[in-house]
TORVOVEX-568471 format. One record per residue: x, y, z of N, C-alpha, C, CB in turn; residue in one letter. Coordinates in steps of 0.05 Angstrom, whole numbers, padded with zeros to 5 digits, always signed. Each point is the difference from the previous one (the first is absolute). Glycine has a CB too. Example, Ala and Ser with C-alpha at 12.3 -4.5 7.8 and 13.67 -1.06 7.14 Angstrom:
+00264-00114+00156-00018+00024+00000+00018+00024+00000-00038-00023+00025a
+00031+00044-00039+00016+00024+00001-00015+00022+00014+00024-00013-00043s
//
This chain:
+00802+04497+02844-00016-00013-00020-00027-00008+00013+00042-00018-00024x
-00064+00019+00012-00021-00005+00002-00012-00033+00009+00005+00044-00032x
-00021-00045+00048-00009-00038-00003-00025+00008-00005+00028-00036+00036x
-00030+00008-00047-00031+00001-00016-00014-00033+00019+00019+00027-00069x
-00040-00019+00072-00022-00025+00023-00013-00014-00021-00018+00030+00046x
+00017-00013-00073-00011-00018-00014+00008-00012-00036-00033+00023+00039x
+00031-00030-00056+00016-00005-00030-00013+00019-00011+00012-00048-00006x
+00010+00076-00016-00014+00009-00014-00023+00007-00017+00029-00008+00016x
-00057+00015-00019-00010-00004-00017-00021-00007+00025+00033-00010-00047x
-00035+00006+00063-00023-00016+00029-00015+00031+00009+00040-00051+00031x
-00029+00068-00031-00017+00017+00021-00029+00008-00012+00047+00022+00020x
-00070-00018-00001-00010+00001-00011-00006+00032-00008-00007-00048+00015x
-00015+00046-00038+00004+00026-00015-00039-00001-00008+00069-00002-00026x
-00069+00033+00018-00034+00005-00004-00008+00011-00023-00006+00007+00043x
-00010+00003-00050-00012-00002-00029+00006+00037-00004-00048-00051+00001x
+00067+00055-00015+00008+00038-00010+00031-00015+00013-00053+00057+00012x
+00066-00069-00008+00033-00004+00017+00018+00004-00023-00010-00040+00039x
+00031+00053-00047+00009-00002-00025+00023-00022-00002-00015+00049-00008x
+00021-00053-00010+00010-00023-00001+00025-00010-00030-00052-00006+00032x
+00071-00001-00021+00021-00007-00020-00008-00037-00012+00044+00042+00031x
-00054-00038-00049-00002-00032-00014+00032-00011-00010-00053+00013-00023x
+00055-00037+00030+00022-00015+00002+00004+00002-00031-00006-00031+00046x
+00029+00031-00061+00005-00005-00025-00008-00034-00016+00039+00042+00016x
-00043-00067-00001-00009-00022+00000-00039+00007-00003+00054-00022+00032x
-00060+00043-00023-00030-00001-00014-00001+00026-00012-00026-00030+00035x
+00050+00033-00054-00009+00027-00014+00012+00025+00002-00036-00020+00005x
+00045+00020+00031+00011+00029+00003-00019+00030-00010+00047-00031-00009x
-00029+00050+00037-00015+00027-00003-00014+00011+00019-00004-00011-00038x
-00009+00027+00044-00006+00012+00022-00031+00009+00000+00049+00013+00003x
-00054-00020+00013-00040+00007-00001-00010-00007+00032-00013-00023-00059x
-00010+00025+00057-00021-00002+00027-00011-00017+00000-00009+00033+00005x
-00008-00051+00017-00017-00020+00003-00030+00010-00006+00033-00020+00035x
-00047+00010-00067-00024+00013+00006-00017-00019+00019+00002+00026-00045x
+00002-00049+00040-00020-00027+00016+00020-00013+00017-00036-00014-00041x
+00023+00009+00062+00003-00020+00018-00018-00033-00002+00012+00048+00027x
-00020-00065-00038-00013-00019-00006-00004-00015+00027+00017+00001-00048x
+00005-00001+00072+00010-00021+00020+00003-00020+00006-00007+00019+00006x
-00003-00038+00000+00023-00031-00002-00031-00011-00010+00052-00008+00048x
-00029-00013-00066-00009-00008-00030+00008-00030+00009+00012+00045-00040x
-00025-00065+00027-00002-00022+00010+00021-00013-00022-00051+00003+00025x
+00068-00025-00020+00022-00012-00007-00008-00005-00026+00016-00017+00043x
-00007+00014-00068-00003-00025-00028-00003+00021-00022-00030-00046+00021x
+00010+00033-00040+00002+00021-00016-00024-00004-00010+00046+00007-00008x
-00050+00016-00014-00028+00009-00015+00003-00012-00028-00008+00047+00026x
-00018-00059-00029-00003-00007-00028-00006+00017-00022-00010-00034+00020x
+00023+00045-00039-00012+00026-00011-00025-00007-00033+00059+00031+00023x
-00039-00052-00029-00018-00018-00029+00018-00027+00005-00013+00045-00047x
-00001-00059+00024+00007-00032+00003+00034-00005+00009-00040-00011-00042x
+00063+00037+00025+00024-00009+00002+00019+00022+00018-00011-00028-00047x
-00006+00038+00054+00009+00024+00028-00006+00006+00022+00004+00015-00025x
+00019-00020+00033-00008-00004+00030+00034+00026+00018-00032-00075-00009x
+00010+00080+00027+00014+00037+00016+00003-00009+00028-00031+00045-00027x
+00044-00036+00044+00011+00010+00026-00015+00025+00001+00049-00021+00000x
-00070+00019+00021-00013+00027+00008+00021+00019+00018-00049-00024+00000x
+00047+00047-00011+00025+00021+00025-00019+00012+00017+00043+00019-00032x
-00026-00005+00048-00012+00018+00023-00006+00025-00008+00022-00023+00031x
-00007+00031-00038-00001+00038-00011-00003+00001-00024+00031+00019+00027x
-00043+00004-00039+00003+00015-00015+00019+00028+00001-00040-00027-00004x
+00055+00023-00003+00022+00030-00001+00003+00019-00033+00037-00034+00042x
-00041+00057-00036-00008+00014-00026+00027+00014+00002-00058+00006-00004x
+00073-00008-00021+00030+00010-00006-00008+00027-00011+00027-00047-00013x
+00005+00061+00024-00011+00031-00011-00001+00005-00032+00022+00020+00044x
-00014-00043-00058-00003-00002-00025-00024+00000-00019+00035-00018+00017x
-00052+00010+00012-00029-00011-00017-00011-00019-00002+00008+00019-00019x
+00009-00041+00031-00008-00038-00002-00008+00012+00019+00030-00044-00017x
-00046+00020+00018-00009-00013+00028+00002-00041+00003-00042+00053+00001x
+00064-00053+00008+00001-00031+00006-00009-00009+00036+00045-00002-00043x
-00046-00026+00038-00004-00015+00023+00023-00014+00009-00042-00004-00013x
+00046+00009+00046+00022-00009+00011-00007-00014+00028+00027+00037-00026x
-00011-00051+00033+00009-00014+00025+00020+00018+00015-00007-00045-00022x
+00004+00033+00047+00011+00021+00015+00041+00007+00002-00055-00015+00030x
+00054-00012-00036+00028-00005-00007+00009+00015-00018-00003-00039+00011x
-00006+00058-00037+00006+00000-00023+00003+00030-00003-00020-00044-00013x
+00015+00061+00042+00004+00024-00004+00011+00009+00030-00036+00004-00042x
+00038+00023+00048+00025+00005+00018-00011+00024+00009+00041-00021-00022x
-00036+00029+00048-00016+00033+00009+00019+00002+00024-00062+00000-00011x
+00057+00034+00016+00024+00017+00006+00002-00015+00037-00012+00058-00041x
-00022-00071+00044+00010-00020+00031+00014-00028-00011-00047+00017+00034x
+00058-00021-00042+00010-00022-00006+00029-00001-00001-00039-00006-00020x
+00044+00029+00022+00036+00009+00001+00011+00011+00028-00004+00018-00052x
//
């Protein structure tokens, strides 16, 4: 059996890496188009009654989305 140095979801990864999105943000399989890189703690005000968690990535699903993710929230073939 395998040991792991670090918690799933940590390694790091670069912008084209393909990538399995966790079913908790959506699920499915796609690539990293953006890398953003570290993003400062809190959140964004978007209008008076919305307010966001900025992510790190952009990952474009082979479906056609393109959502924003944290690094936690998706999974790549170094991570296993």
């Amino acid at each position: 059996m395998p040991t792991y140095d670090r918690p799933m979801g940590t390694a790091p990864v670069a912008v084209g890496a393909r990538v399995r999105v966790s079913s908790s943000a959506g699920g499915g399989f796609g690539f990293i188009a953006e890398d953003f890189g570290e993003l400062p703690d809190g959140t964004v005000k978007l209008d008076r009654t919305t307010l966001i968690r900025p992510r790190r990535y952009a990952v474009a699903l082979d479906n056609g989305a393109l959502i924003f993710l944290d690094r936690a929230d998706f999974t790549t073939d170094t991570d296993e």
